[in-house]
Structures are given as structure tokens and as C-alpha cells.
C-alpha positions in Angstrom: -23.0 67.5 64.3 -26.0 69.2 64.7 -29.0 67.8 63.3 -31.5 69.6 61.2 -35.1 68.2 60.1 -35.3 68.0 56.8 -38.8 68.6 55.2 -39.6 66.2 52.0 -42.0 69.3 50.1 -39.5 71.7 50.1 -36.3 70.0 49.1 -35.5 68.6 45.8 -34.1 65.1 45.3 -30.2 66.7 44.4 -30.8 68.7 47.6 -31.3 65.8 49.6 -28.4 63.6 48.7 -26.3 66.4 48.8 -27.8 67.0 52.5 -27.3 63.3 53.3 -23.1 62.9 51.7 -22.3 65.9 53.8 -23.7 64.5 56.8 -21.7 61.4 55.7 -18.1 63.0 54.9 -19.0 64.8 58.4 -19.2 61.4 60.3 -16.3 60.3 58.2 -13.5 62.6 58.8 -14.1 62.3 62.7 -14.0 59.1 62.4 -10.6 59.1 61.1 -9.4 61.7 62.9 -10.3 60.0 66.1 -8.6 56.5 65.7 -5.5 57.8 63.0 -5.5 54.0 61.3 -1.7 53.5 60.8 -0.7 53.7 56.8 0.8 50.5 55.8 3.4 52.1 53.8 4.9 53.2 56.5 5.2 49.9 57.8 8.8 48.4 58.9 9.5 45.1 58.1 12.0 42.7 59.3 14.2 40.8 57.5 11.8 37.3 57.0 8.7 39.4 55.8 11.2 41.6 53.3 12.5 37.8 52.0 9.0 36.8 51.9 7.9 39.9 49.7 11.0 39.7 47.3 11.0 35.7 47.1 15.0 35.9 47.5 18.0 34.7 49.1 19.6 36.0 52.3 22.3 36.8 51.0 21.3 38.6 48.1 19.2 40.9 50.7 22.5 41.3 52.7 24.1 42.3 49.3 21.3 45.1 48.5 21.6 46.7 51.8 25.4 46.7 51.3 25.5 48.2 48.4 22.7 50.7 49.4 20.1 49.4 46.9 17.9 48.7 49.5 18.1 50.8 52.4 17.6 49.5 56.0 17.2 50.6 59.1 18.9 49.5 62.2 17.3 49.1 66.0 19.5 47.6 68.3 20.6 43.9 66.6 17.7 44.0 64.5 17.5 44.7 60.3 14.5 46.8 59.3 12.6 47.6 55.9 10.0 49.9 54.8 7.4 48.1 52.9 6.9 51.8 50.7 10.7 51.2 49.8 10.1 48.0 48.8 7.3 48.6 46.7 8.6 51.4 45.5 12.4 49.8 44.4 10.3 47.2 42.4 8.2 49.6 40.2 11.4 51.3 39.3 13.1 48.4 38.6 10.2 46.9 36.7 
């Protein structure tokens, strides 16, 4: 971002806060843009943090994916969750 000098006499107060949250949203964006935080609602979780979350039983977890209330996802041995379908099965259900 290139910087400008800006002159106190000929600006008006809006002129300069609007100068100064451009400059900000500016320095923002490429921030994000250059280290692309992850989203948490995208986040997989295993089978002790999903338990943990819904304060249940094993087998009542088992039961949900079986009966495709909850859906999982499989790598390899292990049982994933998405924390966004988690969240998101509880509103409805609330």
C-alpha cells in the first residue's frame, strides 16, 4: 500500500477517519489472505470430542450414525464428525 501524506488544513475530520479505516480494511484483508486462518466449522472431530460436545453415551452416538442422524466420516479405522454438523443437528433439534 502506497502511502500518501495527509495534510491536517485541508481534510475534514469524516475525511480522515475514512482515510484511516481504508488504510485499515487494506492491511486487514492481506492479512487474511496471507495466513487463510482455518474456519472451525469445518473442523472434524473424533469420536471423544463429539461425546464431549453432546454429553452422551457411546452407544447412543453409534446409534445416530447408524441410522444416519448424524453423519460421519470415515479415514482408515477412524470415526469422524464435523463440528458445523453438530451444531447445526442441535439448533434443528432444539
Amino acid at each position: 500500500m502506497k502511502s500518501t501524506p495527509v495534510h491536517f488544513y485541508q481534510t475534514t475530520p469524516q475525511d480522515l477517519a475514512d482515510n484511516i479505516l481504508t488504510g485499515f480494511d487494506i492491511k486487514l484483508k492481506e492479512f487474511f489472505e496471507k495466513y487463510q486462518l482455518p474456519r472451525k466449522e469445518e473442523e472434524l472431530l473424533t469420536v471423544d470430542e463429539t461425546l464431549e460436545i453432546l454429553k452422551c453415551s457411546k452407544q447412543s452416538l453409534w446409534k445416530w450414525r447408524k441410522n444416519g442422524i448424524l453423519p460421519s466420516y470415515r479415514m482408515g479405522n477412524r470415526v469422524y464428525y464435523k463440528r458445523s454438523e453438530i451444531f447445526n443437528k442441535l439448533v434443528k433439534q432444539g
